[in-house]
N, C-alpha and C positions, 0 to 999 in steps of 0.2 A: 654649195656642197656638190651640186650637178654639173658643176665647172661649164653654166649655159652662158654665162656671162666673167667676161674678167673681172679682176678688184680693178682694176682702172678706169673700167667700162662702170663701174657700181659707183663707185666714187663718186665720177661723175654727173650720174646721173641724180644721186642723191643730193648735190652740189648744187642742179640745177633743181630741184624741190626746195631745196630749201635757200632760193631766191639768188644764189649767187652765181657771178657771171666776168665773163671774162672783159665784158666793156664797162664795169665797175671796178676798180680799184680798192675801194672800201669794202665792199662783198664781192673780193674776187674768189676763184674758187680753192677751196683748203685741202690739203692730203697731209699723211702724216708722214712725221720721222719713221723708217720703219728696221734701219740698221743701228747698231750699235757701233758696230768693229768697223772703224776709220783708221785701223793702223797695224794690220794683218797684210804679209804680204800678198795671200791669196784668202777668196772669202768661199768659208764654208757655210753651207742654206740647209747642211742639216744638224747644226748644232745649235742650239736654242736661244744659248749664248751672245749668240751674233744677232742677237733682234733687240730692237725698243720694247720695255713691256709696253704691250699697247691696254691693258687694262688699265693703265695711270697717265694723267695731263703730264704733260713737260714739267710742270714744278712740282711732281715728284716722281718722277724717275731716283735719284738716291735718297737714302734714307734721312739724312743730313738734313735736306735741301726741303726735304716733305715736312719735316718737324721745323724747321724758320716760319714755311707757311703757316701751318697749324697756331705755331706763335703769333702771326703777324697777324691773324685772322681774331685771336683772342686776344689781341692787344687793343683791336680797332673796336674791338666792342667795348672793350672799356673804354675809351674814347666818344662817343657816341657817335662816331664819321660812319662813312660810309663801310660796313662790312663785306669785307670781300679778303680770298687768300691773294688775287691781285690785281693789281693797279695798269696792269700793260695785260696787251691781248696777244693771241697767239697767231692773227694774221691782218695785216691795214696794208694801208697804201704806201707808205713808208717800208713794210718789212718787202712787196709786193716788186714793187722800187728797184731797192737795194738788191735782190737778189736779179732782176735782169738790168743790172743799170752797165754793164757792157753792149745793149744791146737799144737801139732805136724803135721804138719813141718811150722807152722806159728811161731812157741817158737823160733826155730836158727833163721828164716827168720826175725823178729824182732830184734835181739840179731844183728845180720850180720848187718843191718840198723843205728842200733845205736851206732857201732863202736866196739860190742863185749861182751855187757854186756846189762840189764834193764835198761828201764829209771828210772830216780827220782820214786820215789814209789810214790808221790804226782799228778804226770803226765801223770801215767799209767792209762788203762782205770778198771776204779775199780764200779762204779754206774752208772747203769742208766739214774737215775734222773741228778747226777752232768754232765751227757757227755750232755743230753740234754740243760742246764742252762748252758751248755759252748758254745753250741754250735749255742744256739738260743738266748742268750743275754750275759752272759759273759762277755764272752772272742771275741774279735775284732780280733784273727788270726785263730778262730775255726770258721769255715762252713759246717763243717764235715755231711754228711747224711750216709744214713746206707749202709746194704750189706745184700746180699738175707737169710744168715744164720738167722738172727734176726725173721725170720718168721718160720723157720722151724727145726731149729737145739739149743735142751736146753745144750748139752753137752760141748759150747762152752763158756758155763756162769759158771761153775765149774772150780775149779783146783784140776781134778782128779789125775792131775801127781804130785799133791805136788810141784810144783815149790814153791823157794823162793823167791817170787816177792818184796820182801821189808817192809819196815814201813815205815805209814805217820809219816807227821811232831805231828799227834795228838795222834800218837803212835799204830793205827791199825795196825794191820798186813795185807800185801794183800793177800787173797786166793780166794773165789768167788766171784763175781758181785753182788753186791748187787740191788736188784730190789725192782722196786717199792713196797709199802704195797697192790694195790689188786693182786699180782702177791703169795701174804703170803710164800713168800720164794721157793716158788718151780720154779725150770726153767722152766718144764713144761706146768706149768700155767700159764705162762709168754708167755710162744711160742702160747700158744691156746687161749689166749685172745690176744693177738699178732696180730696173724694171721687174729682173728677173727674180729679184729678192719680195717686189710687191706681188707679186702672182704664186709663189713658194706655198706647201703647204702649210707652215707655221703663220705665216701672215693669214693666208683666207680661214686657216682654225680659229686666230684671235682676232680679225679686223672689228666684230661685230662689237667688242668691247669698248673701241675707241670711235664707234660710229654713236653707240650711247653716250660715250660723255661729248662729241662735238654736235651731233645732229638727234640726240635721245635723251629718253629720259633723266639722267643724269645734268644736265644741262642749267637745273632748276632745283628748288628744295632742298627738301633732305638729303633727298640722294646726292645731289652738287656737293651737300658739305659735307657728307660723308666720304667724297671721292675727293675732295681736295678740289675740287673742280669750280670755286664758284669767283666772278670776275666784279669788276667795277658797275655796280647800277647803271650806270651810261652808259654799257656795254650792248643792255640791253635793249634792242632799238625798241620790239614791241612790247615794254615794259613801258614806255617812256610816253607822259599826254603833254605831248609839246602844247599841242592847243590851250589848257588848262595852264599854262605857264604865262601869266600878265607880263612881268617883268623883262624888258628887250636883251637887256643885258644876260639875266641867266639864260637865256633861251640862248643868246648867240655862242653863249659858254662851252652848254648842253652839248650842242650842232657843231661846235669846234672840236670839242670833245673825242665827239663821235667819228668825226672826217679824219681825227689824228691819230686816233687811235683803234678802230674798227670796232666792228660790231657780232654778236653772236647768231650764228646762222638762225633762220626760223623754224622749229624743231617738226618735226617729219615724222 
């Protein structure tokens, strides 16, 4: 409120509390979506409109999208599986990857992940606007939020090394990110309206909402299923007594589990 510190500066500080880091991959460090409007040719930061609600997870941002959850959460109980609104997390090594896989040593590191090669060129992250529409309505196995580069690094939105990323199905070729229209193609003006959207008042009014459901209270309990907010038990690293587990096999499960699909920060 004392503007003593930036939201970016906060972020990650709290990032680094709660154990995540840049030379991990699996707990690398998380930020959120925090625009809406990927297709405005200029962005306005005092219309309300123009932002992520940050008081709800990525699977529900639409109302649609919040009520499948709800469903799939009260399906899995009848089932007696594992209850959770979902089954994929909102940041691993894979999403980590894929968003600098333009850029070295994240290009092998992605490669390594996917068994030695690109994924589907349709799959890869190629837009903006598409990762968010995948991410916040979509697609039901994307919950993906972002990573601190998105604020501060345009060189990761280029494919300065010429990689051969592929063709879509609609016969693009992939080479840069395509970004929104008020971004007019420059990464740079992307990263600085970017940035400038995470520092805005409306963000530093609501961040604290979405620091509870990633790194607060929320995270757990009641409150988790009352916020739509609750993930895969394997999610949760200190949840989990790998010790306590005889069997080699489910432990290597568990441990594979967790490397493919990341894990929930340790709350703060």
């Amino acid at each position: 409120q004392k503007r003593e510190i930036s939201n970016f500066d906060y972020l990650m500080y709290l990032n680094t509390l709660a154990g995540r880091s840049y030379n991990d991959y699996m707990q690398y460090p998380v930020f959120p979506w925090v625009l809406a409007d990927y297709h405005s040719p200029t962005l306005n930061l005092t219309n309300p409109r123009t932002f992520r609600d940050l008081s709800k997870p990525m699977g529900a941002q639409t109302a649609e999208r919040k009520h499948k959850f709800i469903q799939r959460y009260k399906e899995v109980e009848k089932n007696l599986s594992a209850q959770c609104h979902y089954c994929t997390h909102y940041s691993s090594a894979i999403i980590v990857a894929s968003y600098l896989v333009r850029m070295e040593p994240f290009t092998q590191t992605f490669c390594s992940l996917q068994g030695g090669s690109f994924d589907v060129a349709d799959r890869m992250f190629h837009s903006v606007k598409n990762t968010w529409d995948s991410a916040s309505r979509d697609n039901m196995s994307d919950v993906r939020e972002l990573i601190p580069e998105f604020f501060y690094l345009p060189e990761f939105l280029t494919n300065a090394n010429h990689f051969e990323l592929g063709r879509m199905q609609d016969g693009t070729v992939l080479g840069d990110v395509q970004l929104p229209p008020w971004a007019d193609g420059d990464p740079h003006q992307f990263i600085h309206l970017h940035r400038q959207a995470l520092e805005s008042d409306f963000v530093s009014a609501h961040l604290h909402r979405w620091i509870d459901l990633i790194f607060g209270f929320k995270q757990h309990g009641s409150a988790a299923v009352e916020a739509i907010n609750t993930y895969h038990p394997y999610f949760y690293g200190d949840k989990v007594d790998l010790n306590s587990i005889k069997d080699p096999l489910i432990k290597s499960t568990i441990l594979g589990f967790i490397s493919n699909f990341g894990q929930i920060p340790k709350q703060v």
